[in-house]
KEDRENVEX-320519 format. One line per field, with one value per residue (C-alpha): residue number from 0; y negated, x negated, z. Coordinates in steps of 0.1 Angstrom, whole numbers, plus 5000, padded with zeros to 4 digits. Example, Ala and Ser with C-alpha at 12.3 -4.5 7.8 and 13.67 -1.06 7.14 Angstrom:
KEDRENVEX-320519
pos	[0/1]
yy	[5045/5011]
xx	[4877/4863]
zz	[5078/5071]
***
This chain:
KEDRENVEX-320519
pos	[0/1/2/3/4/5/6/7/8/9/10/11/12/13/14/15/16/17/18/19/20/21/22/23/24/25/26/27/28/29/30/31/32/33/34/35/36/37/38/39/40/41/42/43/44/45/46/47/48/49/50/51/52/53/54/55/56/57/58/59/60/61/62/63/64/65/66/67/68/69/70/71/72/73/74/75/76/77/78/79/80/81/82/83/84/85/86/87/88/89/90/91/92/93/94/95/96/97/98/99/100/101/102/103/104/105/106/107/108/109/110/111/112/113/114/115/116/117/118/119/120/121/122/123/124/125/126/127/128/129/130/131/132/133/134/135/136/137/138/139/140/141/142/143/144/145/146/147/148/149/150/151/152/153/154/155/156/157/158/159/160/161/162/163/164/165/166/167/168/169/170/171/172/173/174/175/176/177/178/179/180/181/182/183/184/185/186/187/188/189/190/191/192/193/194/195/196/197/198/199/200/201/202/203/204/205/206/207/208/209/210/211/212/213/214/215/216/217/218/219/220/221/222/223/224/225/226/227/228/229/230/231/232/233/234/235/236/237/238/239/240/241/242/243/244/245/246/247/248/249/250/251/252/253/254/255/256/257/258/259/260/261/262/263/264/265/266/267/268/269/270/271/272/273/274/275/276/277/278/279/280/281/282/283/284/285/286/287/288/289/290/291/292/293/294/295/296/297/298/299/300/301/302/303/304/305/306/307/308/309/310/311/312/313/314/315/316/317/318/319/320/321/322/323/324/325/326/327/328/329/330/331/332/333/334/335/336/337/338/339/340/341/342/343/344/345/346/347/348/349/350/351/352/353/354/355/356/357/358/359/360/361/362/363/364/365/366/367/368/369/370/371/372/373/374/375/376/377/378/379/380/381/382/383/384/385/386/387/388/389/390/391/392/393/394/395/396/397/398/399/400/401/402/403/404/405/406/407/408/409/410/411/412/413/414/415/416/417/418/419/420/421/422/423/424/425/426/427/428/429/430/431/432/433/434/435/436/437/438/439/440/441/442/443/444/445/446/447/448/449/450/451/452/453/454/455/456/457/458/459/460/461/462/463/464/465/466/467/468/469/470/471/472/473/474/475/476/477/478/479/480/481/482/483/484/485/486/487/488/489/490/491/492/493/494/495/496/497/498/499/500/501/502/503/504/505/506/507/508/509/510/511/512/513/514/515/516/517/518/519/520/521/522/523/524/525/526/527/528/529/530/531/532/533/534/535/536/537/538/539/540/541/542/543/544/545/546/547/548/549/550/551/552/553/554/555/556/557/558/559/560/561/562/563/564/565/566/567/568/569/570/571/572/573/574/575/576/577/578/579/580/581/582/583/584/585/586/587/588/589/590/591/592/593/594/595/596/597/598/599/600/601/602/603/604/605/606/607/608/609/610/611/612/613/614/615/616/617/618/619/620/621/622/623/624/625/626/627/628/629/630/631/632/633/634/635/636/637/638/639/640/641/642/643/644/645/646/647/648/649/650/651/652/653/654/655/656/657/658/659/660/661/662/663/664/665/666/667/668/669/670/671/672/673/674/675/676/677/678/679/680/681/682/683/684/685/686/687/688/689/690/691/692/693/694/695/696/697/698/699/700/701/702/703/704/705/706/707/708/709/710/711/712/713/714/715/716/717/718/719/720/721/722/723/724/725/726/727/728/729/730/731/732/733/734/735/736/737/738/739/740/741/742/743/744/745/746/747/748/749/750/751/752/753/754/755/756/757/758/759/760/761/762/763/764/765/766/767/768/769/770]
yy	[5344/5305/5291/5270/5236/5238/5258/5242/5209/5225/5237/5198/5184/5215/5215/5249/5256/5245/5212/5208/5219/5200/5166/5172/5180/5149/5125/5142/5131/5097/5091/5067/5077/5052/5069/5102/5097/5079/5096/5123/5143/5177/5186/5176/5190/5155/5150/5109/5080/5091/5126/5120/5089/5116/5142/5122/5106/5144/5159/5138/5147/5184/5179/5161/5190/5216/5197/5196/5231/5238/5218/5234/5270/5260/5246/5276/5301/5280/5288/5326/5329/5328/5359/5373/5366/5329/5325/5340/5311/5286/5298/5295/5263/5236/5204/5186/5189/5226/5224/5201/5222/5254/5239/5220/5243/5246/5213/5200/5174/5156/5176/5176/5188/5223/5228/5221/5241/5272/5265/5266/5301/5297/5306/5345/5331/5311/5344/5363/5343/5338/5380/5387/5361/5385/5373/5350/5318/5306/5345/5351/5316/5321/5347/5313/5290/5278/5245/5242/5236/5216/5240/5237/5250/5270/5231/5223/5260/5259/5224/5238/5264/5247/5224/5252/5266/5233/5226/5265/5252/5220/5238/5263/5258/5279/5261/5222/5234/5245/5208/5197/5207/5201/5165/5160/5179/5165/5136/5099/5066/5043/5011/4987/4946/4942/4932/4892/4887/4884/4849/4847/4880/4864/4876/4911/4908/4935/4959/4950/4983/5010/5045/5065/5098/5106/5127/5093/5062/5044/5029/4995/4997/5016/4987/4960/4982/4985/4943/4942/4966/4949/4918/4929/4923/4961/4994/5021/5058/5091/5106/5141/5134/5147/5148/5180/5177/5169/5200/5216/5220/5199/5215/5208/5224/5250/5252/5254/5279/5303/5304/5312/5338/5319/5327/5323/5353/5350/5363/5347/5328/5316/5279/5277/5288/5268/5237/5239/5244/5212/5196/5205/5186/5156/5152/5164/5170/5146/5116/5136/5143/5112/5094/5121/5116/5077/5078/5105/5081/5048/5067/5078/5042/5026/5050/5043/5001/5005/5026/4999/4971/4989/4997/4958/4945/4965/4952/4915/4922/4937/4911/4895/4870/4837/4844/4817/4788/4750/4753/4718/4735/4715/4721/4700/4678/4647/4626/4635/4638/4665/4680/4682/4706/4708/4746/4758/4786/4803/4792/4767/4734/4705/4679/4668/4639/4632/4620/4602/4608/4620/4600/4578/4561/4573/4565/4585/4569/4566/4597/4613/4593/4607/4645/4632/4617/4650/4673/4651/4650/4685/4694/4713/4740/4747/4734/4756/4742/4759/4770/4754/4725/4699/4724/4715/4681/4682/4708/4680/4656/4681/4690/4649/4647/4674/4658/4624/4641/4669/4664/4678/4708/4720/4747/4744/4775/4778/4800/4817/4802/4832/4832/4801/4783/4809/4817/4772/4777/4807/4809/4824/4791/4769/4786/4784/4747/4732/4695/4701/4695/4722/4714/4707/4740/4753/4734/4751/4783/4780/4773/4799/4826/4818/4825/4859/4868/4896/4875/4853/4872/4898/4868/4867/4895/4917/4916/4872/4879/4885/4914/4937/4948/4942/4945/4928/4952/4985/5003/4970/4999/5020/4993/4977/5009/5017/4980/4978/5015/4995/4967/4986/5008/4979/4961/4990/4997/4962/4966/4931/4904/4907/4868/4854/4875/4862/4879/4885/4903/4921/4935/4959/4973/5011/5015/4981/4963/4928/4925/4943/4918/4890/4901/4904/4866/4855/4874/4861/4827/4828/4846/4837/4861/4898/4904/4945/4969/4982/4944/4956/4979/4947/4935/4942/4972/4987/5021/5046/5060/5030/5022/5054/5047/5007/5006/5020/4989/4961/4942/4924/4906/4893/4913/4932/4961/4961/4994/4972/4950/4986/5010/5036/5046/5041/5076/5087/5064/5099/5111/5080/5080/5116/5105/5076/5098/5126/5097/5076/5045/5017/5006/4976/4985/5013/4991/4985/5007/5032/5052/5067/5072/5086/5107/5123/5156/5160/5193/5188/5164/5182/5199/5212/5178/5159/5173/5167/5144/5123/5124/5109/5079/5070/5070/5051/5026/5020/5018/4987/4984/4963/4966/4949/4979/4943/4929/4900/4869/4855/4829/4824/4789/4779/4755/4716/4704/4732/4731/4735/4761/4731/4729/4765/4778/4811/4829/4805/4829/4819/4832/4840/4856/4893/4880/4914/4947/4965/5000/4979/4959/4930/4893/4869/4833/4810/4774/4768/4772/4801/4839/4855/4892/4916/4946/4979/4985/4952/4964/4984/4999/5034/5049/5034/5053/5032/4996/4997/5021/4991/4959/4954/4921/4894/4906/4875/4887/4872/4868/4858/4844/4861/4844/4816/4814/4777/4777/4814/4803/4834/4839/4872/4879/4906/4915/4936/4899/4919/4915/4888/4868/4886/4920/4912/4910/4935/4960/4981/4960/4969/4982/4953/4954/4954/4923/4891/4873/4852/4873/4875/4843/4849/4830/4839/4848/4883/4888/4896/4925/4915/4947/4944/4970/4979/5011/5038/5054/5023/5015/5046/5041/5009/5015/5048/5030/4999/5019]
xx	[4983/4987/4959/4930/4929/4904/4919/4953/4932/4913/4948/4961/4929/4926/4890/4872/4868/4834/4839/4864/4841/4811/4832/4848/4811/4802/4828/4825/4790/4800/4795/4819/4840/4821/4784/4800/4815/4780/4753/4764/4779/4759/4772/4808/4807/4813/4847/4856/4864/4904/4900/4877/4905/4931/4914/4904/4939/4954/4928/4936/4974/4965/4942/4970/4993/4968/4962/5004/5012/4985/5001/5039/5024/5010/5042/5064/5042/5043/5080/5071/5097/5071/5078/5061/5083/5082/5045/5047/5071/5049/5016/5032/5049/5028/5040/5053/5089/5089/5069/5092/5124/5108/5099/5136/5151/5122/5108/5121/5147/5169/5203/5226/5258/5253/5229/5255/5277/5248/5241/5284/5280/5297/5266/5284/5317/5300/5284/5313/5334/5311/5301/5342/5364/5394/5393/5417/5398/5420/5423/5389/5385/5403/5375/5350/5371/5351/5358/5327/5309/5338/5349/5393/5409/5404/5397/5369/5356/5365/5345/5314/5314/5316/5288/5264/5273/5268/5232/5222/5231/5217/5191/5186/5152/5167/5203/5187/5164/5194/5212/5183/5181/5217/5211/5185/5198/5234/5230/5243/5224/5253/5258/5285/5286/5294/5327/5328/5289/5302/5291/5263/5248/5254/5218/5223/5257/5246/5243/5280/5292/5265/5259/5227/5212/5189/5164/5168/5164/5130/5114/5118/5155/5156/5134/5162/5190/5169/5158/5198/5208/5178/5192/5223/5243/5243/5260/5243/5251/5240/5269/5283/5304/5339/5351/5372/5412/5418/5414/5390/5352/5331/5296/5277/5306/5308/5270/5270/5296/5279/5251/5267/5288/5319/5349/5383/5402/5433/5414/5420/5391/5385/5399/5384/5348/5356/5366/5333/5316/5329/5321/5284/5280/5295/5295/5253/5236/5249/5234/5201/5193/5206/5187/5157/5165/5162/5132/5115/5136/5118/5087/5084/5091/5071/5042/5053/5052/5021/5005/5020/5004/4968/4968/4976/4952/4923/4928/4929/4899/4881/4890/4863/4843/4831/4801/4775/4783/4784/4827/4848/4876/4908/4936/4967/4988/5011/5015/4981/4962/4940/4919/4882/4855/4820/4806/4770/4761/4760/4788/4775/4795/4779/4804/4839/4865/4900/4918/4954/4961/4999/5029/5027/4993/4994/4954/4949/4920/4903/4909/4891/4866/4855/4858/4836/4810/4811/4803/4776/4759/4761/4763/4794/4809/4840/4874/4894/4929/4951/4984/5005/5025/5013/4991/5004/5001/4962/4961/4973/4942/4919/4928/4928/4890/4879/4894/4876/4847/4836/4794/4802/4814/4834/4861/4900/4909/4945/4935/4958/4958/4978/4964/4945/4964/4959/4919/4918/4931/4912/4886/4861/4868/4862/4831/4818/4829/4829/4832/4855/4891/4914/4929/4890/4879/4908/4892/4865/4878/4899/4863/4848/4873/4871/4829/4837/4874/4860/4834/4865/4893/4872/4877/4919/4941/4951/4985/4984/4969/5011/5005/5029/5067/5082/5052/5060/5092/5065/5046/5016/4993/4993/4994/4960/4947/4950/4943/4914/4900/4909/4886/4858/4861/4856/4834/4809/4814/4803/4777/4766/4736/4718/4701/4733/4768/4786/4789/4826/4811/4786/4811/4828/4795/4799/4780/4783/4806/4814/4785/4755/4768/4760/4731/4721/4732/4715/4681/4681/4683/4658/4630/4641/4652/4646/4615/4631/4653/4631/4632/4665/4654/4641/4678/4690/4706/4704/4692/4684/4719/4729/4705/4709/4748/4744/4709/4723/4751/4729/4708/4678/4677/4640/4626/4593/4607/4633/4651/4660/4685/4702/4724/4696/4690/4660/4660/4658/4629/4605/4626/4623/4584/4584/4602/4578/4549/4559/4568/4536/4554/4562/4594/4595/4590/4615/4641/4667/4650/4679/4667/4635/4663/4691/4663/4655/4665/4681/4678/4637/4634/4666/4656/4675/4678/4688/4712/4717/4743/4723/4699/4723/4734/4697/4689/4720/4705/4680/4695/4718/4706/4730/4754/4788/4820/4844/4857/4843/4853/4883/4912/4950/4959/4993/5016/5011/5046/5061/5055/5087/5117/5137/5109/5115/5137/5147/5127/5095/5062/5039/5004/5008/4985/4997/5005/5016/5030/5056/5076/5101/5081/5053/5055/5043/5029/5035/5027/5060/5051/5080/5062/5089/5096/5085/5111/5096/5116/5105/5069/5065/5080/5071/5086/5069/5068/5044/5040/5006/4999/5004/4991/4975/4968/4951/4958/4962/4993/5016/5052/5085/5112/5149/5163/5160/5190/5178/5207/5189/5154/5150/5129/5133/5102/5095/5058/5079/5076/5103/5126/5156/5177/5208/5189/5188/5222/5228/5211/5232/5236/5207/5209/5206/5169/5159/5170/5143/5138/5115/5078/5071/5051/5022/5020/5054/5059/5064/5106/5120/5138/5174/5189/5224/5246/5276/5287/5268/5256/5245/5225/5209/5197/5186/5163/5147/5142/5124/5101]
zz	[5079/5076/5055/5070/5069/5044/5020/5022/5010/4983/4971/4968/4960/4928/4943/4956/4993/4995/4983/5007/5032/5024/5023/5055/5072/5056/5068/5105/5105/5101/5059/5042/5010/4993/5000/4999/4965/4946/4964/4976/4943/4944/4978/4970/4939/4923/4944/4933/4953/4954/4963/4993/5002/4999/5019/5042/5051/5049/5069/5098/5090/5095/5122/5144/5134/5146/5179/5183/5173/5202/5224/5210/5217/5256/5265/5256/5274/5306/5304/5295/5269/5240/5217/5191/5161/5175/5180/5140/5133/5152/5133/5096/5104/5079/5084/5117/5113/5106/5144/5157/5149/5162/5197/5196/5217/5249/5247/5286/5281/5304/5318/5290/5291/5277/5304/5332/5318/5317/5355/5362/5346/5312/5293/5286/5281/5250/5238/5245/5221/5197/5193/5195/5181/5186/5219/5233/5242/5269/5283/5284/5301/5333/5339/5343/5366/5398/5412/5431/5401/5383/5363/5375/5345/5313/5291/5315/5308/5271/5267/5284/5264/5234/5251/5251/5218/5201/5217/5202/5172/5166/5177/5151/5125/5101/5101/5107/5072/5056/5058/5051/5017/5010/5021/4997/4969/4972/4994/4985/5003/5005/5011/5024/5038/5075/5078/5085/5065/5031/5031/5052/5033/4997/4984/4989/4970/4946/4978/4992/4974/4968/4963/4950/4953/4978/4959/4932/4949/4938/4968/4957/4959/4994/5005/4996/5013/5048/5047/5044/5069/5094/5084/5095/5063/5053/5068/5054/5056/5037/5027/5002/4974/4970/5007/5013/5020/5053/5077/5057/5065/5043/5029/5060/5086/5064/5063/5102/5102/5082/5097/5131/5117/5118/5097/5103/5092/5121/5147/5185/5185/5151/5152/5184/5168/5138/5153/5177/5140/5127/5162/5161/5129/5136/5170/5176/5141/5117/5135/5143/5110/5090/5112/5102/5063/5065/5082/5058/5026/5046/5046/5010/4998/5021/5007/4970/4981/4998/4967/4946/4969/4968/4930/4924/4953/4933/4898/4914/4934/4903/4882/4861/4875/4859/4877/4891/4873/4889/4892/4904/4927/4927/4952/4934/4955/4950/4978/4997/4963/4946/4973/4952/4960/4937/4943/4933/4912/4944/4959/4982/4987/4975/4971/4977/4971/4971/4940/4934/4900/4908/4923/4941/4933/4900/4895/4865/4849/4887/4894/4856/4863/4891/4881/4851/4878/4897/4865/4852/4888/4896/4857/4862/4838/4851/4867/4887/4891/4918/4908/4937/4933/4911/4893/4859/4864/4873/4844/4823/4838/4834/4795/4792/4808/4785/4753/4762/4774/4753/4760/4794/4782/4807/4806/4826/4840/4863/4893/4916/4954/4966/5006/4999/5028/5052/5044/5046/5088/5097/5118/5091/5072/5104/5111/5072/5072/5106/5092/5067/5063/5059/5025/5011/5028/5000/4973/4975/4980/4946/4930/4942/4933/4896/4902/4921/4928/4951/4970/4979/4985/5010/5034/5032/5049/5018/5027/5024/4986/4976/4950/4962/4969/5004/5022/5054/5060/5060/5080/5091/5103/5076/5048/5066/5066/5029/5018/5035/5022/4985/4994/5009/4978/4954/4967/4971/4933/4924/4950/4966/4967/5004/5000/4990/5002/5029/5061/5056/5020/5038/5062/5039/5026/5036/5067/5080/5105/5109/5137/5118/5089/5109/5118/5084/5078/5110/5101/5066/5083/5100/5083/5046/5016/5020/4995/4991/5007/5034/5050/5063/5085/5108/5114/5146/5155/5115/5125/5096/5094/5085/5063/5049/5042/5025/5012/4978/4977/4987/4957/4964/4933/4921/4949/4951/4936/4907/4915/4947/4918/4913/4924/4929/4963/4977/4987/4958/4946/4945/4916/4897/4903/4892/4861/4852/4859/4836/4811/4814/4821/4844/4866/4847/4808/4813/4829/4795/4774/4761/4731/4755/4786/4766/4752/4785/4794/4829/4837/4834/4869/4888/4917/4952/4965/4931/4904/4870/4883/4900/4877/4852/4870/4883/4840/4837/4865/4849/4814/4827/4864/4885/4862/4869/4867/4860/4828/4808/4821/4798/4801/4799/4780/4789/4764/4769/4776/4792/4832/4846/4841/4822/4795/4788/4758/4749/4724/4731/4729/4754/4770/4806/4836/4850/4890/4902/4891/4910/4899/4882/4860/4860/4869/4847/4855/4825/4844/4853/4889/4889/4878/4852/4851/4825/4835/4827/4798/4781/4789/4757/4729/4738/4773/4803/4837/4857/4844/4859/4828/4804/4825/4858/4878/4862/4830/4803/4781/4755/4764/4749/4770/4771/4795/4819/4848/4862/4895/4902/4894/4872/4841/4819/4799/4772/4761/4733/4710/4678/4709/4710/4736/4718/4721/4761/4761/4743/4767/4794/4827/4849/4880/4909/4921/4885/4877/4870/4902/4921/4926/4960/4976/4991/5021/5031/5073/5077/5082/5116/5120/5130/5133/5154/5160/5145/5163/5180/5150/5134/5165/5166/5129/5136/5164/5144/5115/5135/5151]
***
């Protein structure tokens, strides 16, 4: 018997049946991960954030396959040629393709030719040949001739024959699993320029000549060869080593041949069977299922660069925050000037300018002057200087009004304005600052992100925030999908302030949608700061389901009630009461006080409803209530006189900010305004598999420089500082999509898909892999 849905999860989760069970009833009755995961750990049996992601993403995988082998089993016995071995077949098939092949050959299809040849009557001639191969082909073929249904002479019977045995073939689920496996055991991606391109496809020069395994190609790779192939600049093909001499069977004729029973030992009909073996694979199964492999090789990758995308996204969204200090957001420019925007410890604008300290008005003085006038008026403590063009330069200013103003005490910190451009145009921006213009909206958006990077970057599409690997030639849907599960799950761990988050904030609380958020803005408004939690309930439309789901993520900081600053839910404010009772103290002299918490014993206040683990995290709550799951807020200083790829020098050690991490190794921003690469073998001195392992996103690291290749724009980096420039060199050549180039920019346009034919087969693959 085929196992259940739930058990086949419990298996790939390593988690018990009931787990499985109780997360799934959960998520059917409408709770988020998030909810599921903090308050909901005695039912689930303490399943985390990325199990319940996982299961949840497979259990609608398994629930679509259930619906189609339903669908699958219908259709055949509406034709009434279901048997029982088949519905077996059908039953034990666990994944769609195992389906698909089974149904292959009575799912209704258009007239082929097989199937006029079967209506002209040469359906036993086919059989005949193929039980008896001592029978002479052309012989036996006479017996078939009627001209009525086109059939003249012994080749017109001979080719319908071969018709229909072909179709049974292809249509075999043993025999299509069987070159299956040999594809991706012995398989070879290669790669080749279109004839005439050589030119015009000059970047993907390292691709021109190319061959990998299948079961071997890293995602990031198989990326690069698709963008060239879409591009048009690539032929690609999946291909066996060693070829076999002319006139023999290769491994996958051979591989079709015995599965039919096909041998040639002399016999009448053996070339004939043998030939239509070799004509099967070519002719009808070699396109199907290369086209097959490079979608399931697209697939794989596209998962890998979309896990690579989501694992970056979270450490940038989780980075630490300055928090809410009076920050001076500048947005660098030259010939329009540096955009200035004055942010609150709340975030509120509260003043702008525009400065010209760059070419062409080169007003230096006038333009220090006024940052100095806008700290001392809003007593500022912090510059945020975007890291577009120019940024060095207003670095420069900034480090200069520092120097000759040290009583304002104010810190320089370079911030990254990946997205900036396209949050500055939105509509969310419009709305937030009708009367503002577009490159000052930015200015304050750069300020804001070094008070709370999460805050701020909730408001740009994840995929404009540039921290990943090809991510506008993947699947959009399913990228959006897992990008925006990473954003809802971080910013429910850092939970949010209900008087002060933004409605674009509040919409990614679990629970909530961009209208009840809103609603939440508009109330607040209008009747002033919640005073507690239970003031929520009087928004509009925030029934107790959904209070039930974001009460616990929503702070009400200063409120009536201090477990409202927590991550306590209020549901369980009984057990806290029950606690204090038994303890003869108060909410408020408890709150911080460790030695009497961590001296509590959990098992005393756990009952049916709340378990030890529960129990645990409401002591922790209230041991450090609120508390932040970021890093301390820290730096990156980057070298006076080096801001461009000319100033730098091979073997200079600098400090540099972690930009984004990718399979192949991390980029580096140094203030050059070009990120270098860290390849994954310069990463450590110890064996790196995932470069994510040794440094994530917004890390501040120290780098030396290998190599700079100023015609290329490419900066090789090693965070291994014993390393040498001759050591570089020294190393085997790397393989092409290794090598140090430009990181991704992040407001880049999404690439069209150019993908023109270059013969049938190449058509075909282009149109599967597009879709």
């Amino acid at each position: 018997m085929p196992l259940s849905i739930e058990h086949r999860l419990a298996d790939e989760l390593k988690a018990t049946q009931r787990q499985v069970v109780a997360a799934i009833a959960l998520l059917d009755e409408g709770a988020t991960v998030p909810f599921i995961a903090r308050y909901r750990k005695e039912v689930t049996g303490g399943l985390d954030d990325t199990q319940l992601r996982t299961l949840e993403d497979r259990l609608g995988y398994l629930r679509e396959l259930e619906s189609r082998r339903a669908a699958i089993v219908e259709s055949i016995e509406s034709q009434g040629v279901m048997t029982d071995a088949l519905r077996v077949q059908i039953i034990e098939a666990d994944t769609k393709q195992r389906l698909e092949d089974l149904y292959l050959p009575y799912k209704p299809k258009r007239r082929t030719k097989a199937q006029i040849a079967r209506e002209a009557g040469l359906g036993p001639l086919a059989e005949a040949l193929l039980a008896d191969p001592t029978l002479a082909p052309e012989t036996e073929a006479t017996r078939y001739l009627n001209t009525e249904a086109g059939i003249a002479d012994t080749k017109a019977a001979l080719d319908g024959a071969r018709q229909i045995l072909i179709e049974q073939f292809s249509e075999n689920a043993a025999l299509l699993d069987a070159l299956r496996s040999l594809l991706n055991e012995r398989g070879r991606i290669v790669s080749a320029v279109v004839e005439g391109k050589e030119a015009e496809g000059a970047k993907f020069r390292d691709w021109f000549d190319f061959s990998e395994p299948v079961g071997h190609i890293p995602s990031h790779r198989l990326l690069a060869l698709l963008r060239g192939r879409n591009e048009g600049m690539l032929r690609l093909s999946i291909e066996l080593p060693d070829p076999p001499p002319a006139g023999e069977l290769g491994p996958c004729e051979s591989l079709v041949a015995r599965h039919a029973g096909i041998r040639d030992t002399g016999r009448a009909a053996d070339r004939w069977l043998v030939e239509t073996a070799r004509w099967a694979w070519s002719v009808k199964i070699a396109v199907h299922l290369e086209l097959e492999l490079m979608n399931s090789l697209r697939e794989r990758a596209e998962e890998e660069a979309i896990r690579v995308f989501a694992g970056n996204l979270k450490d940038l969204l989780l980075a630490a925050p300055a928090g809410p200090r009076v920050t001076i957001g500048l947005d660098p420019g030259l010939r329009t000037g540096v955009k200035v925007a004055v942010v609150d410890g709340t975030g509120k604008l509260i003043d702008t300018a525009t400065i010209y300290p760059h070419e062409p008005r080169r007003d230096w003085d006038g333009a220090m002057a006024e940052i100095a006038r806008l700290a001392k008026k809003h007593g500022a403590d912090l510059i945020a200087i975007g890291n577009g063009t120019a940024s060095r330069e207003t670095d420069r200013l900034a480090a200069e009004l520092i120097k000759r103003h040290p009583e304002l005490k104010l810190t320089k910190v370079m911030v990254s304005e990946a997205g900036a451009s396209v949050y500055s145009a939105s509509a969310l921006a419009a709305a937030e600052f009708p009367d503002l213009d577009v490159s000052l909206r930015g200015a304050a958006s750069i300020g804001r992100r070094l008070q709370d990077p999460l805050a701020e970057l909730v408001k740009i599409d994840p995929k404009s925030i540039g921290v990943g690997q090809y991510q506008h030639d993947i699947n959009q849907t399913r990228l959006a999908r897992m990008l925006d599960a990473v954003v809802e799950d971080c910013v429910n761990a850092v939970g949010v302030d209900v008087n002060t988050a933004s409605a674009a904030l509040l919409s990614r609380i679990s629970g909530l949608n961009s209208t009840l958020a809103n609603n939440i803005v508009a109330h607040r408004d209008s009747h002033g700061p919640f005073p507690d939690r239970r003031a929520l309930k009087a928004v509009p439309r925030l029934g107790e389901k959904t209070f039930e789901q974001a009460a616990g993520f929503l702070r009400v900081i200063g409120g009536s009630n201090p477990l409202d600053a927590s991550a306590v839910h209020p549901e369980a404010y009984p057990l806290v009461e029950k606690i204090l009772a038994d303890i003869q103290r108060d909410v408020g002299s408890i709150i911080g006080d460790s030695r009497t918490l961590k001296g509590l014993d959990t098992k005393r206040y756990a009952d049916d409803r709340f378990g030890e683990p529960t129990v645990n995290d409401i002591l922790a709550e209230l041991d450090k209530p609120g508390r932040d799951p970021r890093p301390a807020f820290r730096t990156a200083s980057f070298r006076d006189g080096v801001e461009k790829l000319s100033d730098l020098t091979e073997g200079m050690v600098l400090e540099g900010v972690v930009t984004n991490v990718t399979n192949f190794g991390a980029f580096v921003d140094i203030g050059v305004h070009q990120d270098g690469l860290v390849h994954i073998s310069a990463l450590s001195d110890t064996f790196v598999k995932d470069p994510r392992s040794v440094v994530k996103a917004g890390d501040v690291v120290p780098v030396k420089v290998l190599e700079v290749d100023l015609p290329r724009k490419r900066i090789a980096l090693t965070m291994r500082l014993s390393d040498t420039p001759a050591d570089a060199r020294k190393r085997p050549e790397r393989k092409p999509a290794d090598r140090p180039k430009a990181a991704p920019r992040a407001d880049r346009a999404p690439r069209k898909d150019d993908a023109r034919g270059h013969g049938n087969m190449a058509a075909a693959l282009a149109k599967a892999l597009k879709k």
